[in-house]
N, C-alpha and C positions, 0 to 999 in steps of 0.2 A: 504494500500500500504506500502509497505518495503522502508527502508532508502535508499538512492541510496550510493553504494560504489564506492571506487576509481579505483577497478578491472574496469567501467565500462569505456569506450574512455573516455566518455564527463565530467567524474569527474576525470581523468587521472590526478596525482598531488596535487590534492585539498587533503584540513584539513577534508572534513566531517565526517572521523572515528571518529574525538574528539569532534562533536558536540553533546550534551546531552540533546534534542530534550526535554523531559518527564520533565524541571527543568521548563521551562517557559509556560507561562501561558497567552491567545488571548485578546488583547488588541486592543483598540482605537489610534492611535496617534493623536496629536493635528494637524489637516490642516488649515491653511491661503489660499486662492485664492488674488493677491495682480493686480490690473490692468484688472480684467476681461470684464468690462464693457458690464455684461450681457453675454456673452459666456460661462457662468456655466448652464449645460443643466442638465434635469433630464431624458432622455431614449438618446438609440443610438442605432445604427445598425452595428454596428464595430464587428466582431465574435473574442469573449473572452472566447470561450470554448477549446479552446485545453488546452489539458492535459501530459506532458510529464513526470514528477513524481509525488511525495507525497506534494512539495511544493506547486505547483501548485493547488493540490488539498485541499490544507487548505487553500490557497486562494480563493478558490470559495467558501467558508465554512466558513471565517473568513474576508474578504477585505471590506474596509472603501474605498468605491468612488468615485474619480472626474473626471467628465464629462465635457471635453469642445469641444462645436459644432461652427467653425467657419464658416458661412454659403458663397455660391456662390459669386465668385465677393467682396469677403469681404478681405483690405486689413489691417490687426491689426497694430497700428502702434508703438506702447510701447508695448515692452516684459509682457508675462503674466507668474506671481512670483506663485510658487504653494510652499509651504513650510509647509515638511513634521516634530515634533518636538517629537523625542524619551524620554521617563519617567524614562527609566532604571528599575528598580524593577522588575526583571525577567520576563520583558514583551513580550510577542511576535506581532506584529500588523503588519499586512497586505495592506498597502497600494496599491490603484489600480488606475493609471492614464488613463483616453480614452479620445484619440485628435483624433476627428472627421472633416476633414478639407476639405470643398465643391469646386466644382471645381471651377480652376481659384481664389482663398484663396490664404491669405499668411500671415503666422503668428509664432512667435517665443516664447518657451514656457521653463522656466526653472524651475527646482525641485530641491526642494535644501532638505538634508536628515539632520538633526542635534539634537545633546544633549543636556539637560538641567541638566543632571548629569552626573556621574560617573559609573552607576548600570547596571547590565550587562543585555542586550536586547538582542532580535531576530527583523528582520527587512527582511521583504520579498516582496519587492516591486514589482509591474506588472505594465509595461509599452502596450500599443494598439495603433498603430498610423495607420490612415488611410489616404492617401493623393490623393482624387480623381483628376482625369484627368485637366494638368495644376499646382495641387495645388503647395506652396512650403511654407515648415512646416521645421522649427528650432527647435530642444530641445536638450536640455543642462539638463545633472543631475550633482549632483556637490554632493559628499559625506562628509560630514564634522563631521563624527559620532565617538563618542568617543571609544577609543583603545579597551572598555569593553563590543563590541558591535559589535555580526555577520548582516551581511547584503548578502543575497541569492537573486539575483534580476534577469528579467527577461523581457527582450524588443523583441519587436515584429513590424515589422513597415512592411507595405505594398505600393507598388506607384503604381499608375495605371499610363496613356497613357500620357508622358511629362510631368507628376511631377517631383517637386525637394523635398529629405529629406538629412537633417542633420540629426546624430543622437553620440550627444558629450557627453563625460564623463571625470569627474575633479574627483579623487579617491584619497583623502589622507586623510580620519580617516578610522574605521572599525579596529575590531583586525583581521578577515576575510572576506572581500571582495571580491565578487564575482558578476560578472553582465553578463549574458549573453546573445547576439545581434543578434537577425534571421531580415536580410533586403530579401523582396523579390518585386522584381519588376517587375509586371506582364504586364503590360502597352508598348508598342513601342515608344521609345524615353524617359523612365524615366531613372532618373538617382538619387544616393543617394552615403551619404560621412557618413564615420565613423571616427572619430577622438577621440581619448581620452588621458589623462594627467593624471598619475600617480606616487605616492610618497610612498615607504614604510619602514620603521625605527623600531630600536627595533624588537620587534617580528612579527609584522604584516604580512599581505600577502594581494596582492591585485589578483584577480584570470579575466580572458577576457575569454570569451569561444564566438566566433564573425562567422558569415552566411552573406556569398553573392551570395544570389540567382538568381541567372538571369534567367526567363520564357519566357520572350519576347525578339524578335528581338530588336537589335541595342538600346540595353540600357548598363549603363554605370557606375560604381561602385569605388568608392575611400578610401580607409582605411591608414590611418596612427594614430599608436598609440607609445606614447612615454613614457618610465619610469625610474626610478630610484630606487636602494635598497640601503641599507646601514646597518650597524650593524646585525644582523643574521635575516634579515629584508625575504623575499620570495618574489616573482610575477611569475606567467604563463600566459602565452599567446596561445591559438590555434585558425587555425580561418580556416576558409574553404571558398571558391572561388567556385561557382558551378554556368556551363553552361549548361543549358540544352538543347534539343535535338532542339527547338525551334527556339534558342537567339541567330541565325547565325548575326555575324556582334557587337556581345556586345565586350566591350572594360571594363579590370577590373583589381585594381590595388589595391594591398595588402603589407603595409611595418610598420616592428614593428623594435623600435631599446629600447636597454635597457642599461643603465649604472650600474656597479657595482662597488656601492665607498668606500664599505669594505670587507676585508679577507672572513669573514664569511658571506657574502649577495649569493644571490642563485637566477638567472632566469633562466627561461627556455622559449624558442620562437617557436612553432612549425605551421608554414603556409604551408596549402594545396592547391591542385589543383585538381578539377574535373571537364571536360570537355567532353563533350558528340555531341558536332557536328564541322564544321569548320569555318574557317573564320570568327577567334574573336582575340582578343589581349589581351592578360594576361599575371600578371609577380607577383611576391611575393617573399619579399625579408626580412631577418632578421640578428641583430646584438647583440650580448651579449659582453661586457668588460669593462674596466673602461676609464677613462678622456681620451681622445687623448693626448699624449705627449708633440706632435708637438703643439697643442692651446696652451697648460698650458706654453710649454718654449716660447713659441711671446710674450704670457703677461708678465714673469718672467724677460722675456729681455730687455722689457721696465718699468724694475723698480717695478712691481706690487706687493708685498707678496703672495707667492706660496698660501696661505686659502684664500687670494682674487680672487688669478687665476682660482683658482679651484670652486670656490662662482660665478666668471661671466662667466666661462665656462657652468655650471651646470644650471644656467638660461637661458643663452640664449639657451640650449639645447632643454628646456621647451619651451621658445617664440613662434619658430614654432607651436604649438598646440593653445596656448592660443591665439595667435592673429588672430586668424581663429575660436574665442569663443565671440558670441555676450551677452557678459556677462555686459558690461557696465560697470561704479565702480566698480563690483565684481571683475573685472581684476586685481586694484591691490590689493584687500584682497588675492586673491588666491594667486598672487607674493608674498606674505607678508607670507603666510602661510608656500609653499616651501621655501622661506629663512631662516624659524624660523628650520625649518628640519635638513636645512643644518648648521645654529649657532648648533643646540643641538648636531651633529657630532663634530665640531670643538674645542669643550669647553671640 
């Protein structure tokens, strides 16, 4: 299979022309399972065969994978830690996560992507979630990978009949960043939320390419994502909204906002709508520019330094996503991370 170009929609914007595929080399990364208590399975019945390019395809070829089967009636009640740990040394490794979640489940699962050097990687993660009738399934990926290091990722989540799924994403290392999100919710009465938190500085790019499929009747679909650039930093967003012929009665709701807090930072936000029968509720809404004016002078007027106003502006801009992030103490690591962002601007 051929390298996918930017001519094509779904790469529309992205770096892959300067990716140099043939430097690295199919690698292992180091996994942790942290809290599983027996929920690490060794088969599934979750379908991991679709094939949309050549990454894909070296993931079936190349993926190192975790299996977690939460079974009927079973409610987890501590977060299960999957922690994925890059080598650098022109490696390439295929991580593959399957969450298996039986009906009436409920279980919240995070991945956490990170480096132990400097050395520049490839990282192409596969995400599988299945959330049978009833179930409701949390996951949280959280990118914490060094600037010297693409990351090509790719989630896939299904709800059957009154499931619930989350499916979050915290994006602030990778020097390109890309994760792309197909929800489709086949079931009558599922519903599933998209939420993700992104930072990009320096040269980086963080890329969303995001699917809301609704199949079934009176199901229900929530997306907000939120970012920031700064210094000749990049981010794009597209996402698509699709009702099918079906899903009379779904209700779906699509809004990205992005901050630009340098001369030279660059987003782009492009939400779609496809709709194919009546009586449904949809809306998708997007924002690109910098600080509000009007926040930065309320704090300035009551005495605050303008790189403080603009420090608690840009947080609490953030808050909304993270406190909708069953992270635990990672919440304020991840606050700590975005402020060191925003110090390394100020300085």
């Amino acid at each position: 299979m051929d390298l996918p170009s930017a001519e094509q929609e779904v790469w529309r914007y992205s770096r892959i022309g300067e990716l140099q595929l043939d430097r690295f080399h199919p690698a292992a990364p180091t996994t942790t399972v942290q809290v599983a208590n027996g929920y690490v399975a060794d088969r599934h019945d979750v379908d991991t065969a679709v094939v949309h390019d050549v990454f894909d395809e070296l993931s079936r070829a190349f993926y190192s994978e975790t299996i977690l089967s939460i079974p009927r009636g079973t409610h987890v009640a501590d977060p299960i830690m999957v922690t994925h740990t890059v080598h650098g040394n022109d490696e390439a490794t295929f991580p593959r996560l399957v969450i298996d979640a039986g009906e009436n489940s409920e279980v919240t699962i995070v991945e956490r992507f990170v480096s132990d050097g400097t050395g520049a990687a490839l990282v192409v993660p596969r995400l599988f979630v299945r959330a049978q009738q009833a179930a409701r399934v949390t996951y949280v990926a959280i990118n914490e990978l060094s600037t010297s290091v693409w990351q090509l990722g790719h989630q896939q989540a299904t709800g059957d009949r009154d499931s619930t799924t989350l499916l979050a994403t915290v994006a602030l290392g990778g020097e390109y960043a890309r994760v792309r999100t197909d929800v489709k919710v086949v079931g009558q009465g599922a519903s599933t939320r998209q939420v993700a938190l992104y930072y990009a500085d320096e040269t980086q790019m963080h890329d969303f390419r995001t699917l809301q499929d609704h199949v079934a009747p009176r199901t229900t679909s929530d997306l907000l994502f939120k970012g920031a650039v700064q210094d000749t930093a990049r981010s794009v967003y597209t996402g698509l909204i699709r009702i099918g012929h079906e899903a009379k009665g779904s209700v779906a709701y699509q809004t990205n906002r992005n901050l630009t807090l340098s001369a030279g930072a660059w987003a782009e936000s492009v939400p779609n709508l496809e709709i194919e029968t009546n009586d449904v509720k949809c809306s998708h809404a997007s924002t690109i520019g910098p600080i509000d004016e009007d926040q930065r002078f309320y704090l300035e007027s009551r005495g605050i330094p303008p790189e403080t106003a603009e420090r608690l502006v840009v947080l609490g801009f953030f808050d909304e996503v993270l406190d909708q992030l069953p992270v635990g103490p990672l919440a304020g690591e991840l606050r700590a991370q975005v402020a060191a962002k925003l110090d390394r601007r100020t300085r």
